[in-house]
LUMGU-477797 format. One record per residue: residue in three letters; x, y, z of N, C-alpha, C, O in turn. Coordinates in steps of 0.05 Angstrom, whole numbers, plus 5000, padded with zeros to 4 digits. Example, Ala and Ser with C-alpha at 12.3 -4.5 7.8 and 13.67 -1.06 7.14 Angstrom:
# LUMGU-477797
ALA526448865156524649105156526449345156528549345169/SER525749555142527349795143525850015157526850235161/
# end
This chain:
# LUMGU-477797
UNK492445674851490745744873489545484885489445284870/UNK488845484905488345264922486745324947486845534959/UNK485145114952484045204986484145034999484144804991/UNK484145115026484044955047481444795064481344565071/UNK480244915066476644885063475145035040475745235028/UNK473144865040470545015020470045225034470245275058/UNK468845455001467645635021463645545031462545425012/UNK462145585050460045485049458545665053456645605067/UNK458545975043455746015048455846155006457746194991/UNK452946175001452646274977452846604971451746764985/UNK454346684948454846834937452247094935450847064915/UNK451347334952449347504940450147784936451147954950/UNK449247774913449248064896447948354911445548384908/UNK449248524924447148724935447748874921449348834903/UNK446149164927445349374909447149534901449349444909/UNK447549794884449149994881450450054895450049964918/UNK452350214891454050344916453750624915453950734893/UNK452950824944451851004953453451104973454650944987/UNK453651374978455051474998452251615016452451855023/UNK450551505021447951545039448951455056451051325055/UNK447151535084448051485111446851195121445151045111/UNK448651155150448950925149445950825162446250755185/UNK443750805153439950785155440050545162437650525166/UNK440850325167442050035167444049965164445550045147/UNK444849675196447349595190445549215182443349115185/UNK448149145172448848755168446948705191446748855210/UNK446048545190444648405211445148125216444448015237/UNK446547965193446047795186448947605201450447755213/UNK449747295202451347145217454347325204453747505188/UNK456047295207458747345200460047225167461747305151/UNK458247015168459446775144457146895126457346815103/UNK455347025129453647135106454547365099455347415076/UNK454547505117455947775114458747825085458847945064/UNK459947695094461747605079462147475057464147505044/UNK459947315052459547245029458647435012459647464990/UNK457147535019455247784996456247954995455648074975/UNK458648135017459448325003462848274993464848414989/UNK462148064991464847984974465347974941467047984924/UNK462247944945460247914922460848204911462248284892/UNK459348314930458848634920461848744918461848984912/UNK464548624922465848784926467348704902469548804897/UNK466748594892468848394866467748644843469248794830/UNK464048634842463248864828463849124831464449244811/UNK463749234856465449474859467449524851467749764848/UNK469649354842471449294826471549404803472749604794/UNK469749204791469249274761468049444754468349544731/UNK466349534771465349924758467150114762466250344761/UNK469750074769470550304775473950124757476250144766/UNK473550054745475349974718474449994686472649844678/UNK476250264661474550294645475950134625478350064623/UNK473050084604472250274599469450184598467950344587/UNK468850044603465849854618465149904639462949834646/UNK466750054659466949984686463850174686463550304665/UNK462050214703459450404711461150534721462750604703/UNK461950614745463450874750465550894742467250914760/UNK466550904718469050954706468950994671470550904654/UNK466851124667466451254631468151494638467951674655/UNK470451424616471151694605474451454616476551584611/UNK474751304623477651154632478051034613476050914605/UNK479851004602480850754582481650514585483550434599/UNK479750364568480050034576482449884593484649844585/UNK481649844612484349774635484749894657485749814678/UNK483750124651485650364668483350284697480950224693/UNK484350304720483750194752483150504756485050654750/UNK480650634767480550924770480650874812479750694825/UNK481551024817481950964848479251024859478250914879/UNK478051244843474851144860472951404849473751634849/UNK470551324840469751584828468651944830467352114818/UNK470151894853469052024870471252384854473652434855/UNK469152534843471552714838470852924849469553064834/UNK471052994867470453264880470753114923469852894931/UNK471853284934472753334963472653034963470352954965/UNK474752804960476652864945476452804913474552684904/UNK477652844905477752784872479852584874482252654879/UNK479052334869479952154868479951944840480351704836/UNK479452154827478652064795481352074784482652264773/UNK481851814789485751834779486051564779484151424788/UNK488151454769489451144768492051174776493551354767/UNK493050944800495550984815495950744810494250574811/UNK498550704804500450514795499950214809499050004800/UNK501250304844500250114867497649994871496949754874/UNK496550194871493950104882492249984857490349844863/UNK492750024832491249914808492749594802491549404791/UNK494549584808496449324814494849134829493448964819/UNK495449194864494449084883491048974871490248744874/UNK489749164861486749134860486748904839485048724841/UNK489148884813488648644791489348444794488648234784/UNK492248504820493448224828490748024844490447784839/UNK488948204865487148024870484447894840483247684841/UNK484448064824482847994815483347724792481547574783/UNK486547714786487947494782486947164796486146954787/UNK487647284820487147064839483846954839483246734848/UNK482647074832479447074828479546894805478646664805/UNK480647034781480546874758482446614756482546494735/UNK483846524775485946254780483546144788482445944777/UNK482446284812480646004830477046014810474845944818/UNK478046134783475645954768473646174758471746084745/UNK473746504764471546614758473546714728475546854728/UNK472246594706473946574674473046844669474846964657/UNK470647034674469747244666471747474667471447674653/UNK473947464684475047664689477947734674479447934675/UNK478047464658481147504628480147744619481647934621/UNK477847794609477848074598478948344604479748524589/UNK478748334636478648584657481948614656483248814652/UNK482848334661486648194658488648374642490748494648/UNK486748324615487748384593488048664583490248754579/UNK486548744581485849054586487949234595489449394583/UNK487649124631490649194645493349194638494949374644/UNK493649044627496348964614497649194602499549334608/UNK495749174579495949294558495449664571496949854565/UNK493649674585493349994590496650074608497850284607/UNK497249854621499849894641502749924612504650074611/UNK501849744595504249804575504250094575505550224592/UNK502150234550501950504549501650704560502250924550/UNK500350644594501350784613504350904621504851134627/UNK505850734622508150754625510250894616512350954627/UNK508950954584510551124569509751384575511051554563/UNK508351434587506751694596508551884615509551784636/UNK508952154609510652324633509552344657507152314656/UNK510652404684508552364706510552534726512752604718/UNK509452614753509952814774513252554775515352684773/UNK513552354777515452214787518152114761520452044761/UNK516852144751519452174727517552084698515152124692/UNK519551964686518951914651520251644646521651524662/UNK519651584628521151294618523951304608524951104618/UNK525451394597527651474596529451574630531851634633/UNK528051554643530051504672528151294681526751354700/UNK527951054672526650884684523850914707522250744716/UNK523951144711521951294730518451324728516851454741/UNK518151164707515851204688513651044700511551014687/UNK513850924732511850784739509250974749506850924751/UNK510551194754508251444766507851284798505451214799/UNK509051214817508951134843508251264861509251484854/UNK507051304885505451444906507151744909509051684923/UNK507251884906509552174913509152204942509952424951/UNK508352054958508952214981511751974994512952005015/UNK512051764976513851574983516451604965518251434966/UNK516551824950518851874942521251984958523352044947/UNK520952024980523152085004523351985024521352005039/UNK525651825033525851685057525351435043524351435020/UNK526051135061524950865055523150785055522050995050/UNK521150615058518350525056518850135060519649985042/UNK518150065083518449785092516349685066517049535048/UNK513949785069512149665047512749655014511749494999/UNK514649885007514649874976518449654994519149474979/UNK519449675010521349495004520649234993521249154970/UNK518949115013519048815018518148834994519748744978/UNK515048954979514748904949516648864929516748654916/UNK518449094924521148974913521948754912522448624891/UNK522448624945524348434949522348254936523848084925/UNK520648204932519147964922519447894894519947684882/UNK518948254881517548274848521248194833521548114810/UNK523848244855526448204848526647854845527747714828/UNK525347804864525447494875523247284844524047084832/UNK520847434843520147314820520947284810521447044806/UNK522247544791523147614764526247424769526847384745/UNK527747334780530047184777528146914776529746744769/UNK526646834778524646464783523246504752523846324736/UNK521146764743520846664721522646664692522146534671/UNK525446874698528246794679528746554678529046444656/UNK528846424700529746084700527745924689528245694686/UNK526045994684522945794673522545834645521045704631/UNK524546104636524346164608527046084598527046074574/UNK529845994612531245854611533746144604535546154587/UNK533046304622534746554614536246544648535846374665/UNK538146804653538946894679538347074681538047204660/UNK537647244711537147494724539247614750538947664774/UNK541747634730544047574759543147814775543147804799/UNK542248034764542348244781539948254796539948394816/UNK536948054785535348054803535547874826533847854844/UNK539147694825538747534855540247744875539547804898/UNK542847854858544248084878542748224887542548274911/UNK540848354864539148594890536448554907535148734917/UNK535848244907533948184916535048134948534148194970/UNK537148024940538648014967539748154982540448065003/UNK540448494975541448624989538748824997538548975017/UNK537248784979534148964990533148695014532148795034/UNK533248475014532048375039535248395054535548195069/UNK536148475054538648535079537448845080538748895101/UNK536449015076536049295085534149295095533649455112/UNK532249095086529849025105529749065135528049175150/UNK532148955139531948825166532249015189531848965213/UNK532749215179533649495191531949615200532249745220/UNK528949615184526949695196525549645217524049805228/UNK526349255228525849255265527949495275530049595267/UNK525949515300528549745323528449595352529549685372/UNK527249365351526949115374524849105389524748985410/UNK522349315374520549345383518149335365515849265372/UNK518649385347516449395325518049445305520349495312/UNK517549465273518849555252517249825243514849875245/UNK519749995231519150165232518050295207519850295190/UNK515650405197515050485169516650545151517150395132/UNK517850825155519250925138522050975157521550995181/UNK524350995149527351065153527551295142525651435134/UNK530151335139531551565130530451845115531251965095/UNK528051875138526352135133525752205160525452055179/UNK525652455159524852585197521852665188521452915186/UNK520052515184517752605191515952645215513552685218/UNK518252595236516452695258513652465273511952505290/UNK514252215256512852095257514051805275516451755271/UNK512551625293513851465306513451215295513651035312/UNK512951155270513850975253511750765250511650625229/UNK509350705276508350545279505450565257503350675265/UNK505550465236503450515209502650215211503950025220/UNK499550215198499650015175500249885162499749645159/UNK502250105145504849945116505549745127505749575110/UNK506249615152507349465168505949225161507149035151/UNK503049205166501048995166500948905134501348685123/UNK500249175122500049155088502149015084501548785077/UNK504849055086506448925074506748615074506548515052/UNK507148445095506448165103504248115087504848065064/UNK501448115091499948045078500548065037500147875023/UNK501548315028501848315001504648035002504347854986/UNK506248035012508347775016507547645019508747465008/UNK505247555030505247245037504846995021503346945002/UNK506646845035507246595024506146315041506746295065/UNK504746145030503245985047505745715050505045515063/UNK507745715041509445555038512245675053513945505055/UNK512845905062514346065073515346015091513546015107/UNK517645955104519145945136517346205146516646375130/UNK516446215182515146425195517746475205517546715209/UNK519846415212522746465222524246565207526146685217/UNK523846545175525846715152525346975150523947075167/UNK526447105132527847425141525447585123525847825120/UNK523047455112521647655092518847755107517147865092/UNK517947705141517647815150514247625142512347755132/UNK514047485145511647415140509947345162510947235181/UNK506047435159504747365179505247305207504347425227/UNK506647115206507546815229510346775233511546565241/UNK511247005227513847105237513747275269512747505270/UNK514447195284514947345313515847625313515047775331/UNK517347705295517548015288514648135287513548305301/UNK513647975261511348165249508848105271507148275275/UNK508847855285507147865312506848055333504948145345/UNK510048085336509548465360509948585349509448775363/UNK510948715321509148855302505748965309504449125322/UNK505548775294501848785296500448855325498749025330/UNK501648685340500248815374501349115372499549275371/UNK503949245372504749535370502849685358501949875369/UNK502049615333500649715314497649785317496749995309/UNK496349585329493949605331494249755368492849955372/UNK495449695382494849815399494950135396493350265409/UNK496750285378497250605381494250575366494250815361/UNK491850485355489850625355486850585372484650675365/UNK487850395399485950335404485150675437482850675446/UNK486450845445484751065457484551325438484051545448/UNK485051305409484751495399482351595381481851815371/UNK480851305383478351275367475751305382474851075385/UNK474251495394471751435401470551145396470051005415/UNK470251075371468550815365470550615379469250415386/UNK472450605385474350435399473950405429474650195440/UNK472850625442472350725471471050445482469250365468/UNK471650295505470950105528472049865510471649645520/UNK473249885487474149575476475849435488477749595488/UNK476749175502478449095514481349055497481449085473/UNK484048975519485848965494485648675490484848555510/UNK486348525467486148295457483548355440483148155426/UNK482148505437480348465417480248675392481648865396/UNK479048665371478548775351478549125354477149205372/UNK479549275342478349555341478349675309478949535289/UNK477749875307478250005278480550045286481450055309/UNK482350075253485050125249485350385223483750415204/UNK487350535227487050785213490450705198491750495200/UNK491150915185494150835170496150875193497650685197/UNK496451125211498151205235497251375258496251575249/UNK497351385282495351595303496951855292495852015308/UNK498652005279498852275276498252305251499852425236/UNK495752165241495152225204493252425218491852405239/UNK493452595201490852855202489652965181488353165181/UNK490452745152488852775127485752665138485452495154/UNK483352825123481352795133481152805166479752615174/UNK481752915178481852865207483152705222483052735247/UNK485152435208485952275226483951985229483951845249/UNK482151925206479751675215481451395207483451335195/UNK479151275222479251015202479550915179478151025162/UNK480750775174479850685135479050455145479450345166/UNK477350355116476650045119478949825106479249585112/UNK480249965091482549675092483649665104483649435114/UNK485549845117486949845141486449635164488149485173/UNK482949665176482349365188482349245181483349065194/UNK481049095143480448905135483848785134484248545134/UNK486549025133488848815122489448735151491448605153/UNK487748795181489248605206488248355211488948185227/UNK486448365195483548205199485547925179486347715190/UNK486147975148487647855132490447755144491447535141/UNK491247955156493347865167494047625182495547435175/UNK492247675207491947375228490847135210492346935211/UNK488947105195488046855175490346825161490646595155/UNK491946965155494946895146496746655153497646455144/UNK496846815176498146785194497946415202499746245202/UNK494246405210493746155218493345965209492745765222/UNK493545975177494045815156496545735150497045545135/UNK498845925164501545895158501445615182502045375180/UNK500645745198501245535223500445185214501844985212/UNK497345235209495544995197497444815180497544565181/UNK499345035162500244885139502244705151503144525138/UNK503444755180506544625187505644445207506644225211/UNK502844565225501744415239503844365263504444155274/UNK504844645267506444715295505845075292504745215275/UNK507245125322507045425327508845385346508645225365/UNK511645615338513945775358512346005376512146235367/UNK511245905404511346215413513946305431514546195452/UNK515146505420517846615440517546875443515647005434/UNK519446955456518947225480518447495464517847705476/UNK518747485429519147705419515547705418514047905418/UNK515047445418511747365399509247405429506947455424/UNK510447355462509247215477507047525477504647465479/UNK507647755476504747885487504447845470506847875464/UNK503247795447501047835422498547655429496047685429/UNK501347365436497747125437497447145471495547015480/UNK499247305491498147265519494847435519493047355534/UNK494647625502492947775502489947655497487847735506/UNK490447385477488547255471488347035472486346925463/UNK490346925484490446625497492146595522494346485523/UNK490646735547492746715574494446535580496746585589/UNK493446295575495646015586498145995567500045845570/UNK497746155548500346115527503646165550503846275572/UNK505446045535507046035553509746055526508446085505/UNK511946055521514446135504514845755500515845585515/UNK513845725479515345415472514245335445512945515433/UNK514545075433513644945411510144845418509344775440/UNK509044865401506844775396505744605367505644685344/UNK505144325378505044145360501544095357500144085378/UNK500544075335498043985320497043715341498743555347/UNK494743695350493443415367491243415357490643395334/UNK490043435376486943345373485043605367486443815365/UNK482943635363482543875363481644065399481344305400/UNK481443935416482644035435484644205444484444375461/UNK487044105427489844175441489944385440488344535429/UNK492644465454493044845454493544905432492945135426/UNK494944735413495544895395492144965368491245115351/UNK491744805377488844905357486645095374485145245361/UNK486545085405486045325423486745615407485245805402/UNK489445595400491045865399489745845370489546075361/UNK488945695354488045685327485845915329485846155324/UNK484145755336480945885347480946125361479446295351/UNK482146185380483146475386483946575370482346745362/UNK486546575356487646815335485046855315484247075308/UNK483546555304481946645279478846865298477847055286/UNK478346805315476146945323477247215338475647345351/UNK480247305335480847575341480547755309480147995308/UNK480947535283481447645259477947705253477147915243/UNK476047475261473547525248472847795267470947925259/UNK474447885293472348155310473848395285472648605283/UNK475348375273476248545256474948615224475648785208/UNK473548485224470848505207469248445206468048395185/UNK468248415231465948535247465648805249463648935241/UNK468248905261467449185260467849285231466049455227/UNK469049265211468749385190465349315184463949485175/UNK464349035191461949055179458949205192456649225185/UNK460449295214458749515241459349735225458349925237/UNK460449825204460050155192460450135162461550305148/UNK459149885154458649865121455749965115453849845125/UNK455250195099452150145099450249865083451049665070/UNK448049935089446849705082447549545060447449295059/UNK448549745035448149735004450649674993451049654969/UNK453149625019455049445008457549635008459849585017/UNK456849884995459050134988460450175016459650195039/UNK463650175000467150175020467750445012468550474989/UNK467650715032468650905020472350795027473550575028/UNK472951085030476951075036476151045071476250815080/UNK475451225086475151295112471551165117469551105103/UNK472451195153470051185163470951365190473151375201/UNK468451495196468451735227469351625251467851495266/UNK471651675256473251615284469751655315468751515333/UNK469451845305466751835328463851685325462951505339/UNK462451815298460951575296460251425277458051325273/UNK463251385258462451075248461651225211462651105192/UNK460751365208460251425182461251475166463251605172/UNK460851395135463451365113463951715124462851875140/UNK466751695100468851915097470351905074471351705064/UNK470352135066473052105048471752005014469352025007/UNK473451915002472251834974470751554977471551344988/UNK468451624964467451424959466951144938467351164914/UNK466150904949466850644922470050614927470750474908/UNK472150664941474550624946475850314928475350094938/UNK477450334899477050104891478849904916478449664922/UNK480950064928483149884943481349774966482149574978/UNK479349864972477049884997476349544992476549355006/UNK475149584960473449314956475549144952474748904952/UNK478449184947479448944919480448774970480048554980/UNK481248984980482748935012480048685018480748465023/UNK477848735017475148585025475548305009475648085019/UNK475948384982476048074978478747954974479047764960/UNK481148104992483747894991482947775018483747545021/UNK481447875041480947765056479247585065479447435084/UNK476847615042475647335046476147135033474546945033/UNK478847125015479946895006481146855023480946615026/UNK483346985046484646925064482346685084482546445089/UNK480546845090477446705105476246395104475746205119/UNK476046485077475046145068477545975055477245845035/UNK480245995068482345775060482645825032482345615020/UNK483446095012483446084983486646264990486746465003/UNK488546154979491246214983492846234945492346094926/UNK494646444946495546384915497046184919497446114942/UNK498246064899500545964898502946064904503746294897/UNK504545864922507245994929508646174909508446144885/UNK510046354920512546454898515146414904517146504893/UNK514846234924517946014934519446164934521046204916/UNK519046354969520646574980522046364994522546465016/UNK523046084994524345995010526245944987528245864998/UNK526545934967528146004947529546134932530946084912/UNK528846394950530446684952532646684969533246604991/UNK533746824948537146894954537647004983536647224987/UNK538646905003539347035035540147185030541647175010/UNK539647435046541147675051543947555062544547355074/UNK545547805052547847755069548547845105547047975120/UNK551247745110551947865133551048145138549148225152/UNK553448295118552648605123552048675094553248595074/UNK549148915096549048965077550849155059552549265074/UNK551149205034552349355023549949584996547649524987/UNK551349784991549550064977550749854952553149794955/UNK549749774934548949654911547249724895545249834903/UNK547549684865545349764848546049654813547849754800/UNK544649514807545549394778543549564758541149624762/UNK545449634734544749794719543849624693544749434680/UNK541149804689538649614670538349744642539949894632/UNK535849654628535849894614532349854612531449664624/UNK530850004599527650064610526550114575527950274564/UNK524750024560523950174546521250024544520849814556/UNK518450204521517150064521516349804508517649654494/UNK514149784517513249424523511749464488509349484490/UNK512549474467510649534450509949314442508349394425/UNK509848974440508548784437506748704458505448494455/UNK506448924487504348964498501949204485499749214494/UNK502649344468500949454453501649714462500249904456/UNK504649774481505850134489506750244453507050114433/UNK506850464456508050594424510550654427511350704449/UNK511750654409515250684421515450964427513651124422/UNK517651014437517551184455520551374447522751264449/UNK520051674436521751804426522352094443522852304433/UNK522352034477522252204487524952334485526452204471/UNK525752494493528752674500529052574521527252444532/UNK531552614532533252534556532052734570530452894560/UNK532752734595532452774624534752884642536752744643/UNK534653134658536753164679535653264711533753404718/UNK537253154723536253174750536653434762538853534756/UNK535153554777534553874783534053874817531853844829/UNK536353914827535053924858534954224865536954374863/UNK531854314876530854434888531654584918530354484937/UNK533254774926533054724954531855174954532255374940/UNK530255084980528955314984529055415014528055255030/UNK530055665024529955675053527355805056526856015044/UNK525055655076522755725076521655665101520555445103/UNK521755885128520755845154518455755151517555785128/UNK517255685165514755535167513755335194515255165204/UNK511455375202509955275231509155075220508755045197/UNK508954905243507154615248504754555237502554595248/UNK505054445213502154365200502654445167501254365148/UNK504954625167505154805137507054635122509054545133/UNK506454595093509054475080508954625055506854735048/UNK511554655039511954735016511354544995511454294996/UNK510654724972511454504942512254684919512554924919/UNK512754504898513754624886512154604857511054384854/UNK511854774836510354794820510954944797512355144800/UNK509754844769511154944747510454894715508754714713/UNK511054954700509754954676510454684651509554644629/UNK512954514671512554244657511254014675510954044699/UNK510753844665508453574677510153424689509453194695/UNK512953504697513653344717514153594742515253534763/UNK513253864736513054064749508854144763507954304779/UNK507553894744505053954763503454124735501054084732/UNK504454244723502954364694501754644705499954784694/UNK502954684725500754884750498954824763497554964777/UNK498854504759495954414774497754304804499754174805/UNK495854444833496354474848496254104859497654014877/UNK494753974847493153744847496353514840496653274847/UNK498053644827500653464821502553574819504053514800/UNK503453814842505053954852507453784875506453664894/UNK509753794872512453724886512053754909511753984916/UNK511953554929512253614950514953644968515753454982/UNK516153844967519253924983519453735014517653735031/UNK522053605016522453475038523653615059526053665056/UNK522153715085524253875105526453715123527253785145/UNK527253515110529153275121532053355132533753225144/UNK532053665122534053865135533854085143535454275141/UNK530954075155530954425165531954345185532054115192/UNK532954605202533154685228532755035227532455165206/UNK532955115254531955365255534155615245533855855239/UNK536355465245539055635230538555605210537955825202/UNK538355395186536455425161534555275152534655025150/UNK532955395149530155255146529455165124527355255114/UNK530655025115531254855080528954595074528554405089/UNK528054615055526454525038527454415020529054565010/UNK527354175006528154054978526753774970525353614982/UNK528053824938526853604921528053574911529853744916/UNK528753334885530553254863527353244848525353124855/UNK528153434823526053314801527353304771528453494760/UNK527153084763527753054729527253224707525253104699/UNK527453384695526553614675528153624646530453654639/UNK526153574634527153624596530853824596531454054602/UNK532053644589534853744579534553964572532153974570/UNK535554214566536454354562534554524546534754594523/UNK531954574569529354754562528954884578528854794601/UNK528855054575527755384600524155294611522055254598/UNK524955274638521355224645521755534673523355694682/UNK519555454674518555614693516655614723514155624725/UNK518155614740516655554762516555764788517655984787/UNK515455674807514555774831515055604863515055354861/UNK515255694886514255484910511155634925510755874930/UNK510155514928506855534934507655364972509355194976/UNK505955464988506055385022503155285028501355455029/UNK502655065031501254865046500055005069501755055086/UNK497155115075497555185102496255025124496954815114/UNK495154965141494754735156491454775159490654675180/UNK489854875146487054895142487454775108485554665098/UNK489254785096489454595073489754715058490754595039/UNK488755095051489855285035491355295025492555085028/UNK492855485006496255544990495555844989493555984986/UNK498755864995499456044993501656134971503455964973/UNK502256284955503956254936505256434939504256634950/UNK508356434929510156614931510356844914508856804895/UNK510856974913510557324900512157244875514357154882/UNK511757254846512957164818513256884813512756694828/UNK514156894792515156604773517856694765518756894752/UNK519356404781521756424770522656164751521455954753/UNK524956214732526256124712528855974710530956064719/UNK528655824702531655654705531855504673529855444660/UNK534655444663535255284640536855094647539155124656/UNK535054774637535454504647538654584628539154754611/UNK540454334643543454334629542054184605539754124602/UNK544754134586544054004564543953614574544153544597/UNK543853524563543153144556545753054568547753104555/UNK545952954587548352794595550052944624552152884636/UNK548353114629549053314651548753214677546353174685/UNK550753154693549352964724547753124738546753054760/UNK547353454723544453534747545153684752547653684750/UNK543554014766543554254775542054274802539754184805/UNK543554404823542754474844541354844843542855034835/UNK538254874853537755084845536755244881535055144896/UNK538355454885538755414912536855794916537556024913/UNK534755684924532255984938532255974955533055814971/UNK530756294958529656344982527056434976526556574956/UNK524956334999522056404989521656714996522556815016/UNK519956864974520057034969516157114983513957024975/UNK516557265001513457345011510957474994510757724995/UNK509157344979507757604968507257784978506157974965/
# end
């Protein structure tokens, strides 16, 4: 870890975290602001990590609880991603010198060993599936879990070579996942997710998140991994932030080129469709990215893919090279512009923080007031990757310019591994039964707003809890058949028992009239297709 400037203002501790209304905002310069609840946000952190954590008794040492909030929403859970993201920053905390947090490190580790062996809605360890990963990203591609891949592929072949081993298959598939990458521009923006009809026009977040979790301060902005200060991910980001700037009340008379709240996509209608606070804090991270990438080469390409992003905030910009001078010159102009478009972007997150520091998940599209679960740990860990972005605190490269090029054309590839547990991380070995794959398909009409799931009496069936129930992909209805499906993994050759339950668009279920029965094939079976029709109570 390394920085580029000191940080200069001092470190303050504020109070508890409260989901009280917002009775006071920050008052204070920008560079204070930021300091203290960076402060507060490192702690937010750690109360909501057990088994010390203050909001997190009853978690086991390590375990990252997403936020303690258990009731509308119950968010009293640990997710793979997001408990990751929250330790990888707190890593970086403990590189740039705060030693207190090896404990918190360690913990992790070890809870992720034994985690792992654990059965979950997304598979088991015996199909390698055992990470328990977001379920609503189990269908279709995901630009954001790509590029992660392409990196954690890209590591894992750099630290084989440092241990004096090979990772042939982590350079092949690191290389053919950053060749599928590339698929996700459409020459206008990149697109979230592929090969899913969600009805959705692609223009998310994940977009922003992703670059920023990539970034490399040592990186080509011209190479293919999509980083900050790459011209892709530049009209990217203008696409991005613009689909939410007339949909937000609190957004209303903001000019374009400046700051607004940012939400995950304009047709999200969980909780209503609001704001989140990382969501701005990762555009805000983004551009300081970005202008540190630049700082570091001490030039800037603007070309025609890149020119509206900075016309918006630096008129005289024009399509050419820009070289480092005086601090005058344009190119440190365009410095000072991009970084004071990144600080209006938490500004406004810090216009709907209450006084006392607390990041729920959401804030009110109209006026401004938390939402959603509260203490959000991804809320606090997003706050302080960005004020290391802020004050010049960068990780160390992971020498993505050392990664394997994609090829010409990509090719469907896949090297075969083998997975077990980590038991000198402290996992227990692991004597599960095999696994066979069970695809679901159900014909089930259904209106705008309604989705199916699927539900059942083993734990990769939801246990009956509606709370970790299958969500069926309509990635092939049409009105001739109105088909529903899933692939789910299920104990070899055991009779379970299930049901499909209907989503209704006030957020209700509705459930289908009986429980029906099926017997998994035996151990080594490539899988059963189980083909319904929903049955009306």
């Amino acid at each position: 870890m390394f920085r580029l400037k000191a940080l200069a203002c001092a470190l303050l501790l504020v109070g508890p975290a409260s989901v009280s209304s917002i009775s006071s905002l920050w008052t204070r310069d920008l560079d204070s602001f930021v300091a203290a609840e960076r402060a507060r946000a490192v702690q937010g952190i750690l109360d909501n990590i057990g088994a010390s954590g203050e909001l997190a008794q009853g978690a086991e040492p390590g375990i990252v609880v997403a936020s303690p909030s258990k009731a509308n929403p119950n968010y009293f859970y640990t997710w793979t991603r997001d408990a990751a993201l929250t330790i990888r920053t707190l890593i970086d905390e403990f590189i740039d010198g705060d030693m207190a947090l090896q404990s918190y490190i360690d913990d992790y580790i070890t809870a992720q060993a034994i985690l792992q062996t654990v059965a979950n809605p997304s598979g088991t360890l015996a199909t390698g599936a055992g990470l328990g990963e977001p379920k609503e990203e189990k269908d279709g591609s995901s630009f954001f879990t790509l590029q992660s891949q392409h990196r954690a592929l890209a590591q894992g072949s750099q630290v084989a070579k440092k241990l004096g081993l090979t990772c042939t298959s982590c350079d092949s598939q690191a290389a053919e996942v950053l060749c599928f990458l590339q698929s996700f521009w459409n020459g206008e923006y990149i697109v979230a997710n592929i090969n899913t009809s969600g009805g959705r026009s692609g223009k998310d977040a994940n977009t922003i998140l992703g670059p920023i979790s990539d970034f490399d301060i040592d990186a080509y902005c011209d190479g293919p991994t999509f980083q900050p200060c790459n011209s892709k991910s530049l009209a990217n980001f203008k696409v991005v932030i613009d689909s939410f700037r007339d949909i937000y009340d609190i957004n209303s008379g903001i000019a374009a080129g400046q700051a607004v709240a940012i939400g995950r996509y304009a047709e999200d209608v969980y909780f209503g469709g609001q704001p989140w606070y990382l969501c701005t804090l990762a555009a805000a991270e983004f551009l300081y990215g970005a202008v540190a990438q630049w700082t570091a080469r001490q030039e800037l390409t603007v070309d025609v893919m890149s020119l509206a992003f900075f016309a918006e905030i630096y008129p005289a910009v024009t399509p050419r090279l820009y070289r480092a001078g005086d601090s005058n010159s344009p190119f440190f102009q365009i410095m000072r512009a991009v970084t004071a478009y990144a600080d209006g972007f938490v500004g406004t997150v810090e216009k709907y923080i209450p006084a006392n520091g607390s990041m729920s998940e959401q804030f009110d599209r109209n006026t401004g007031m938390p939402l959603s679960a509260y203490d959000l740990t991804w809320s606090f860990a997003s706050f302080v990757t960005m004020a290391q972005r802020r004050s010049g605190q960068y990780p160390q490269s992971w020498s993505s310019r050392q990664a394997s090029a994609p090829p010409d054309i990509c090719s469907s590839t896949s090297a075969q591994g083998f997975y077990a547990p980590a038991t000198a991380a402290g996992a227990p070995s692991s004597d599960e039964s095999c696994t066979v794959p069970v695809l679901f398909r159900v014909n089930a009409s259904t209106y705008v707003g309604q989705d199916i799931f699927l539900i059942g009496n083993d734990s990769a069936l939801g246990n009956w809890d509606l709370a970790n129930a299958d969500p069926l992909n309509p990635g092939n209805y049409t009105s001739e058949r109105p088909l529903w499906y899933v692939s789910v993994e299920l104990p070899a050759a055991e009779t379970v028992s299930y049901k499909y339950t209907r989503r209704e668009s006030d957020m209700s279920y509705t459930y289908e009239m009986g429980n029906r029965t099926l017997t998994v094939p035996a151990c080594g079976d490539s899988g059963l297709t189980e083909e319904d029709a929903w049955e009306e109570n």
